[in-house]
DOZA-598868 format. One line per 5 residues: their letters; for each residue x, y, z of N, C-alpha, C. Coordinates in Angstrom, 1 decimal. Each point is the difference from the previous one (the first is absolute). Layout:
BEGIN
a) X/Y/Z/X/Y/Z/X/Y/Z | ...
! end
This chain:
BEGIN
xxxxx) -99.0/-247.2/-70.7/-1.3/-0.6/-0.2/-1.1/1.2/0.0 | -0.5/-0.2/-1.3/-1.5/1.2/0.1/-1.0/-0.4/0.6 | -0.8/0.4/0.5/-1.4/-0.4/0.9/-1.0/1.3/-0.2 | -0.9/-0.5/-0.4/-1.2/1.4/0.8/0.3/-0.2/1.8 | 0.7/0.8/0.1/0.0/0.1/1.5/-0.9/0.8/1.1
xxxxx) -1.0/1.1/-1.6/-0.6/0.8/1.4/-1.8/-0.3/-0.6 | -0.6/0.2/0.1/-1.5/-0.1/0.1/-0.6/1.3/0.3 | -0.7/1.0/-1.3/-0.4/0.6/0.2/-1.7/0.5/-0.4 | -0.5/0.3/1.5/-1.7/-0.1/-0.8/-0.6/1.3/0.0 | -0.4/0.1/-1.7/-0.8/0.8/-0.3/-1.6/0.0/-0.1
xxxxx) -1.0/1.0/0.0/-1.3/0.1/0.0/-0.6/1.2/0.4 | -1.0/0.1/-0.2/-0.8/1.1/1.0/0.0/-0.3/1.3 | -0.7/1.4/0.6/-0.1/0.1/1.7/-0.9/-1.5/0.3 | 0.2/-0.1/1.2/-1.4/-1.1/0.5/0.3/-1.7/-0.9 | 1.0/0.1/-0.9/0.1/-1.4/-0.6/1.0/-1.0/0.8
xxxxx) 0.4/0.8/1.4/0.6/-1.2/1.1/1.4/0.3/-0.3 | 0.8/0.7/-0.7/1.6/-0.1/-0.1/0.7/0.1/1.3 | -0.6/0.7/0.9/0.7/-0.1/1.3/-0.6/-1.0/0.8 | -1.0/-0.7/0.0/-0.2/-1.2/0.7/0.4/-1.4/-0.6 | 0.0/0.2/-1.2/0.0/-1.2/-0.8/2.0/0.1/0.2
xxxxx) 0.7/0.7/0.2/1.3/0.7/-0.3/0.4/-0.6/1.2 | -0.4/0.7/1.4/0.6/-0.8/1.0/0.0/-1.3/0.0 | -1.2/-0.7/-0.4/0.0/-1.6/0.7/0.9/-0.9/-1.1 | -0.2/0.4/-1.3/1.1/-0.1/-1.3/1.6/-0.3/1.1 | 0.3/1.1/0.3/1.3/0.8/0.4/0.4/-1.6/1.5
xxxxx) -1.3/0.1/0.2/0.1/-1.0/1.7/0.4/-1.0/-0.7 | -1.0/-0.7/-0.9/0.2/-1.8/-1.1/1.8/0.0/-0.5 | -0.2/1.2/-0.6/1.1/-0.8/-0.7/1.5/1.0/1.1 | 0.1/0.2/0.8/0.9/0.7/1.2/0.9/1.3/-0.4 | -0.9/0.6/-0.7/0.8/1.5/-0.7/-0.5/0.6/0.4
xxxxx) 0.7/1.6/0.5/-0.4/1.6/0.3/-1.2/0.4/-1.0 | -1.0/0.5/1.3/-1.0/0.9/-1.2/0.3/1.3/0.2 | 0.1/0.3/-1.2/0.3/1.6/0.3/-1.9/0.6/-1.1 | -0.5/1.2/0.7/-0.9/0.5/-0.8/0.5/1.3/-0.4 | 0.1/0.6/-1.0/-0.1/1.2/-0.6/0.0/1.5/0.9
xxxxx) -1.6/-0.3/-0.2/-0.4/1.4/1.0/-0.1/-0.4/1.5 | 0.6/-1.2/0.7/0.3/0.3/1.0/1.4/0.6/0.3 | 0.8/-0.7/-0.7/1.4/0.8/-0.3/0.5/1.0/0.0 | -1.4/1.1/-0.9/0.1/1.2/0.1/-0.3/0.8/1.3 | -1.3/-0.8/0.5/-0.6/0.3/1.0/1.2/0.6/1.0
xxxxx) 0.8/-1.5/0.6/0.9/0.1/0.9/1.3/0.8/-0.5 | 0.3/0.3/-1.4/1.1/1.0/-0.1/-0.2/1.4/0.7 | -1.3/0.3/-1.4/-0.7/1.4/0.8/-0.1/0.4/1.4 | -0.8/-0.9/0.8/-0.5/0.3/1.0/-1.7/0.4/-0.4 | -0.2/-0.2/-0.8/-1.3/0.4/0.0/-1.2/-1.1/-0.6
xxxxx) -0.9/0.0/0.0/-1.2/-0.6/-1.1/0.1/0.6/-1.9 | -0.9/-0.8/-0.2/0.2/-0.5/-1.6/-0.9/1.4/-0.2 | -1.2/0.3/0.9/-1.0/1.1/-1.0/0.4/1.5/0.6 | 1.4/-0.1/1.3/0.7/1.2/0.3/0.6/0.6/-0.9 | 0.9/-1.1/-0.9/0.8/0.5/-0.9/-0.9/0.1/-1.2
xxxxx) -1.1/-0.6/-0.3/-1.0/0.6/-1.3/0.0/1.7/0.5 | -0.6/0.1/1.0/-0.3/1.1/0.6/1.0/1.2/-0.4 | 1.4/-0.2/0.2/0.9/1.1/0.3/0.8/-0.3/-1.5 | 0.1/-1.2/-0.2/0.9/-0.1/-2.0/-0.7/-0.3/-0.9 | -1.7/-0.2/0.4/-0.7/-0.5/-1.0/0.3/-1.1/-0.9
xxxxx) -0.6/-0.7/-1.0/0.2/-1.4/-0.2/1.1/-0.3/-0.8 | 0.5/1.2/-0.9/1.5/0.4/-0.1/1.2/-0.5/0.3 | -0.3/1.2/1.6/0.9/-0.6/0.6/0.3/-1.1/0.8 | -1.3/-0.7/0.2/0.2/-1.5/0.5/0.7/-1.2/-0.9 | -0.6/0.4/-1.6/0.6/-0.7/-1.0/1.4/-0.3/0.2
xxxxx) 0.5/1.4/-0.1/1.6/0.3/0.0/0.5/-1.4/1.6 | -0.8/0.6/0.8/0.8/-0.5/1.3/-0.1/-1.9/-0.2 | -1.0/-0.2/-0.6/-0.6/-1.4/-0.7/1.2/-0.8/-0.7 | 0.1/0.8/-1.3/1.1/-0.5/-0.4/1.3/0.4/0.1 | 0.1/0.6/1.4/1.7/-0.2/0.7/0.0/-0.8/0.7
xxxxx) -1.1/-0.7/0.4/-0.2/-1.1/1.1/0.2/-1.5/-1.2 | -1.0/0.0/-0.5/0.3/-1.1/-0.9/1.3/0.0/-0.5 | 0.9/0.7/-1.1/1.7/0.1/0.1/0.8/-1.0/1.1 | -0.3/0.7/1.4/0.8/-0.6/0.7/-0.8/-1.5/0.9 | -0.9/0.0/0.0/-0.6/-1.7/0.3/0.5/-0.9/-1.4
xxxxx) -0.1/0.3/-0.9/0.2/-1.0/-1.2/2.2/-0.1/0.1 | 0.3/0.7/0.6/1.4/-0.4/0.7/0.3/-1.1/0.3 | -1.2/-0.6/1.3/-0.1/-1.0/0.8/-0.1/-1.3/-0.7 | 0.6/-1.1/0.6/-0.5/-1.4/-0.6/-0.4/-0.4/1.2 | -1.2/-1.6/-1.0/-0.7/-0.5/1.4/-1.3/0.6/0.4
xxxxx) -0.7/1.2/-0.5/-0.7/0.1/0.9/-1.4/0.2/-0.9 | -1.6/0.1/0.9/-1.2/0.6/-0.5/0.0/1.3/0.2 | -0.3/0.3/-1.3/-0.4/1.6/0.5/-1.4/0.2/-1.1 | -1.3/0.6/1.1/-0.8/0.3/-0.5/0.0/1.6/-0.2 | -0.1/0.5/-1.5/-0.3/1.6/-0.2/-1.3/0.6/-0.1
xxxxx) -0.1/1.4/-0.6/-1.1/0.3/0.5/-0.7/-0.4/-1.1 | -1.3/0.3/-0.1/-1.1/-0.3/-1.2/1.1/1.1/-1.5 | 0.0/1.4/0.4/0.3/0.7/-1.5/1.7/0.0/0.0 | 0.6/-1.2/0.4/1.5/0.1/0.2/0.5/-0.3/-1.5 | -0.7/-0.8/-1.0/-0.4/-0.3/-1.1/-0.4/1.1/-1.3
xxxxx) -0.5/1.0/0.4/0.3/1.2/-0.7/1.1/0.8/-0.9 | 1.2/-0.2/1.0/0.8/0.7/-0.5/0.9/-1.3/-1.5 | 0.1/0.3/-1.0/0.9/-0.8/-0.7/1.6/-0.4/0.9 | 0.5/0.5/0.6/1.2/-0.2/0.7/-0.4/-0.5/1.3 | -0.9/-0.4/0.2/-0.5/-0.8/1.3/0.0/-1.5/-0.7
xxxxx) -0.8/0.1/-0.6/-0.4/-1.6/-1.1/1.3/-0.2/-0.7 | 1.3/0.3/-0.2/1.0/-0.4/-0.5/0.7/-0.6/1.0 | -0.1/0.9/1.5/0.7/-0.7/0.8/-0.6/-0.8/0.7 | -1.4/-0.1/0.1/-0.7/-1.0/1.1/0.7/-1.5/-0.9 | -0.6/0.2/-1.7/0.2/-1.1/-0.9/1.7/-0.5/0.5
xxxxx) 1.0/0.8/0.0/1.1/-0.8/0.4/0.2/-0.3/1.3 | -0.8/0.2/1.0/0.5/-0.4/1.4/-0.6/-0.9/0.7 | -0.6/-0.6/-1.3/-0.7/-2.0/0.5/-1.1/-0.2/-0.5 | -0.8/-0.9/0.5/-1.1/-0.5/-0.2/-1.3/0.4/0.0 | -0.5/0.9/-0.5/-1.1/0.8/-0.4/-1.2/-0.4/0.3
xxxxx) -1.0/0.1/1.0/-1.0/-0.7/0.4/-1.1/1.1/0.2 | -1.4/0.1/-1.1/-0.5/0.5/-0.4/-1.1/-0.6/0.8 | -0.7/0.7/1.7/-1.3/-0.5/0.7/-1.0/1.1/-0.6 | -0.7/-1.1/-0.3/-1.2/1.0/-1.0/-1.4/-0.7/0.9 | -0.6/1.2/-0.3/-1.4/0.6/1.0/-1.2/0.5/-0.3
xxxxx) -1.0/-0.2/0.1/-1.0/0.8/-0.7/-0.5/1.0/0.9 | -0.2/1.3/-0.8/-0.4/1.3/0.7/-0.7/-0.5/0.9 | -1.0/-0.3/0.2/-1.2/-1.0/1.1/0.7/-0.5/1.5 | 1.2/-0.7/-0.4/0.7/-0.1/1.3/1.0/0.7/0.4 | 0.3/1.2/-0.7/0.6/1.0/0.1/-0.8/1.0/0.7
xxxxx) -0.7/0.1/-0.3/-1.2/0.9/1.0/0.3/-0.7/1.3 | -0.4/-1.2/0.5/-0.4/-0.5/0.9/1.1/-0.2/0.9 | 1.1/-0.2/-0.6/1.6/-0.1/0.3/0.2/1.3/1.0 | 0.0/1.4/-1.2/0.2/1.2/0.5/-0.9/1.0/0.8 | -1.3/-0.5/-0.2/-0.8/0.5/1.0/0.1/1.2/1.0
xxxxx) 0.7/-0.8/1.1/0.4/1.1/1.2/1.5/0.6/0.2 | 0.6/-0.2/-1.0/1.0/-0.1/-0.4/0.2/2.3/-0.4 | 0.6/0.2/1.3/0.1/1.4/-0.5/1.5/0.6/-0.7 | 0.8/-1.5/0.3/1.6/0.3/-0.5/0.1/0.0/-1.7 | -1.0/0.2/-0.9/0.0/-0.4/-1.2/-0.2/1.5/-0.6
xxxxx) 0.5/1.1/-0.5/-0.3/1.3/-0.3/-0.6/-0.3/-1.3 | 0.1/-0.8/-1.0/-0.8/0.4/-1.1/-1.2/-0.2/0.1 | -0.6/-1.0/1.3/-1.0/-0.3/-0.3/-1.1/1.0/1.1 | 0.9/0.8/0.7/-0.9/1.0/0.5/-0.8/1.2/-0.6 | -0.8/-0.5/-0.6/-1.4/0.1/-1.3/-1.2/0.0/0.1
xxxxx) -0.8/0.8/-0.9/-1.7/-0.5/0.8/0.1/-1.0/-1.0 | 0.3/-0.9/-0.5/-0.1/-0.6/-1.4/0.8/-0.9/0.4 | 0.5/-1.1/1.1/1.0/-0.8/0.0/0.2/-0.9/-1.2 | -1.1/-0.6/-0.3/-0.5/-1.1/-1.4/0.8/0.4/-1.0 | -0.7/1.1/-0.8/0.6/0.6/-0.6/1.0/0.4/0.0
xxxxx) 0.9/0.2/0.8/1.4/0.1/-0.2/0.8/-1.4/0.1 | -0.4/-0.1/0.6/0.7/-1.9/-0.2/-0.4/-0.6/-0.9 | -0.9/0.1/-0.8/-0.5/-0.1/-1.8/1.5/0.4/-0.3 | 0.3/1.7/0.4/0.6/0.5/-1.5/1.3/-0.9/0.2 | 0.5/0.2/1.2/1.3/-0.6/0.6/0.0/-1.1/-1.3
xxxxx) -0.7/-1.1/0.6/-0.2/-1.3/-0.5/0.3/-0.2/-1.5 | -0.5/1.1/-1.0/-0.2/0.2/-1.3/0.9/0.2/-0.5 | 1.1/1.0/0.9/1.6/0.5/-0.6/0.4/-0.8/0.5 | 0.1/-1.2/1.1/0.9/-0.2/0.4/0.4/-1.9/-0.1 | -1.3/-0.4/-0.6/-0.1/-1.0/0.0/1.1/-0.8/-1.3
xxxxx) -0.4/1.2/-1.0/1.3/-0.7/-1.1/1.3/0.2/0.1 | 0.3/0.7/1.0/1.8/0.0/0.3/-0.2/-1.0/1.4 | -0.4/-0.1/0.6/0.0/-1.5/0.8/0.2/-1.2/-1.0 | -1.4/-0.3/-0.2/0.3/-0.8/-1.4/1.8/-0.4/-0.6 | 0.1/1.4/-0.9/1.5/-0.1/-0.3/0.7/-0.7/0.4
xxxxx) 0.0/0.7/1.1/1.3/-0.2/0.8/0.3/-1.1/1.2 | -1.0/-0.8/0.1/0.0/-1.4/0.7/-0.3/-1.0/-0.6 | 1.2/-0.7/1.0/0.5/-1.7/-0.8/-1.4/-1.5/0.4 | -0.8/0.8/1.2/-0.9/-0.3/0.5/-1.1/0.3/0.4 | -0.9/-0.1/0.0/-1.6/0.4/0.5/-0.8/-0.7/0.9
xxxxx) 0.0/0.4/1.0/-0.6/-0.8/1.1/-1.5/0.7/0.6 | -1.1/-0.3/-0.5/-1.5/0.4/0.3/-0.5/-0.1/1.5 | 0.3/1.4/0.9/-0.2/-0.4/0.8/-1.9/0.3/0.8 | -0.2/0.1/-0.7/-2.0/-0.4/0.3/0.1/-0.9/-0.4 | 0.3/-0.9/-0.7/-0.8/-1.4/0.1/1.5/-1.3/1.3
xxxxx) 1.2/1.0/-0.2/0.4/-1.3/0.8/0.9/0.6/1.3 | -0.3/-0.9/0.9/0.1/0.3/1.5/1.7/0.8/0.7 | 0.0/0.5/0.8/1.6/0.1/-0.1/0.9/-1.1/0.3 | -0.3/-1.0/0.5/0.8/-1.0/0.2/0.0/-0.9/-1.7 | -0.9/0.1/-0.1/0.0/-0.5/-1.9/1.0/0.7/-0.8
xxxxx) 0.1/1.4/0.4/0.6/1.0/-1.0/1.5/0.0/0.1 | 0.7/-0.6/1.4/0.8/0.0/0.5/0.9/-1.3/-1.0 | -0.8/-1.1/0.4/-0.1/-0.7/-0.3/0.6/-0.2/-1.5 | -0.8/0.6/-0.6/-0.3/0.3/-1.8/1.7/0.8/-0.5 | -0.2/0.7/0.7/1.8/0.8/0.0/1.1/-0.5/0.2
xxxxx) -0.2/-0.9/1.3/1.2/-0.5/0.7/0.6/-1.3/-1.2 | -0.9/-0.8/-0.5/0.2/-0.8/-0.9/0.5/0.5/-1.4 | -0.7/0.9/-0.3/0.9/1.0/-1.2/1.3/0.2/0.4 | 0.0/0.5/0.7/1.7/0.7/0.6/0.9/-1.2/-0.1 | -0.4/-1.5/0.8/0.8/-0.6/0.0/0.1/-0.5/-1.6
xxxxx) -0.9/-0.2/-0.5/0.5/-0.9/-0.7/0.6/1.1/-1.2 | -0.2/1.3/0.3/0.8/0.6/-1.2/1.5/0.0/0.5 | 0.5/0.2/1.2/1.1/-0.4/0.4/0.7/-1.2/-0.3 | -0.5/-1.1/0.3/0.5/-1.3/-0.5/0.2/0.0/-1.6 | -1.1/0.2/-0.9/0.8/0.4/-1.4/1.2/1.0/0.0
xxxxx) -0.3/0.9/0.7/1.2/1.0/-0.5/1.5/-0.9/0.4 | 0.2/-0.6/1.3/0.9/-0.6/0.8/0.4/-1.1/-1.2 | -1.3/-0.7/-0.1/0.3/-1.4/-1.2/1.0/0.7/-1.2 | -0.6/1.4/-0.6/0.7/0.2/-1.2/1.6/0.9/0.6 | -0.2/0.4/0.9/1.5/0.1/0.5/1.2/-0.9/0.4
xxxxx) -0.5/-1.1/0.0/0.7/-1.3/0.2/0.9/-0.7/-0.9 | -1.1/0.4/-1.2/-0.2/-0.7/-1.5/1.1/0.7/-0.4 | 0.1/1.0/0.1/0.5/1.2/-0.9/1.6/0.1/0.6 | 0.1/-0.7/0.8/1.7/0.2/0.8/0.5/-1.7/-0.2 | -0.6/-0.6/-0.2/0.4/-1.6/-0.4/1.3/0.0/-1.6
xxxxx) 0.5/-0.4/0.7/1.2/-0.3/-1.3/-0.4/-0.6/-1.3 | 0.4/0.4/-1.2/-0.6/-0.1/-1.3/1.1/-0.8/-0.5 | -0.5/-1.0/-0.7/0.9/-1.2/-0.4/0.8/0.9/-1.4 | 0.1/-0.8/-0.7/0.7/0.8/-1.1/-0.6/-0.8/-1.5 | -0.7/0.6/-0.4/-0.8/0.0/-1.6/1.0/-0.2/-0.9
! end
């Protein structure tokens, strides 16, 4: 039986993938796994330590060795980071390892999101705006791409969003299940 089995949500910083990710992960009773927390706890260190000492490079690199082996797993949420979407072999593999869920944000609550927020290295800037412009600019058409879904989350609440997903998921399951069904049923003879 095929299934989208995993759920994976893309976006910019501040568009909720790890809040919207956990309570996702609670509704429907699957593992959240996040990205750069992953990393976090392999390393031992923070996200803007490793900007610091491998620069964004080498976070990339450690990025998509993380994603490789989460997309392993079945069953589960995994929220990545905002530029995890960058690499062409990131978006080949996110695209095969489920359900693609694009939380989209406007710079305005992206600000407001990240604010005090000192764990975020690109945005440590005199110019936050502006770099979450540019972010947004490159980044918004390979999101786009590459998700099966788009879920607006300024205009809808996180229990809405949850909500809005969890019903996607199922009911793309139940087709897939229905046509697996179909497809193993004995064929009379023509």
């Amino acid at each position: 039986m095929t299934q989208t089995s995993n759920i994976i949500l893309i976006g910019p910083m501040g568009a909720g993938k790890s809040t919207i990710g956990r309570q996702l992960a609670a509704a429907l009773h699957l593992p959240f796994r996040d990205s750069d927390k992953e990393i976090e706890k392999r390393t031992g260190v923070d996200i803007p330590t490793i900007f610091e000492f491998e620069g964004e490079e080498g976070f990339r690199n450690r990025e998509s060795a993380m994603l490789e082996e989460l997309c392993t797993e079945q069953g589960i949420v995994l929220a990545t980071g905002g530029g995890a979407v960058m690499r062409a072999q990131n978006r080949a593999l996110l695209r095969n390892c489920g359900l693609v869920v694009y939380l989209k944000t406007s710079v305005k609550t992206q600000l407001r999101r990240t604010a005090r927020d000192r764990n975020r290295p690109l945005l440590q800037t005199a110019d936050p705006r502006a770099r979450l412009e540019e972010l947004l600019r490159i980044r918004d058409p390979l999101y786009r791409e590459l998700a099966e879904l788009t879920v607006d989350t300024d205009r809808d609440s996180i229990r809405k969003a949850v909500q809005e997903i969890s019903r996607y998921y199922r009911m793309k399951n139940k087709d897939r299940i229905s046509q697996d069904d179909s497809s193993t049923e004995p064929q009379g003879d023509s």
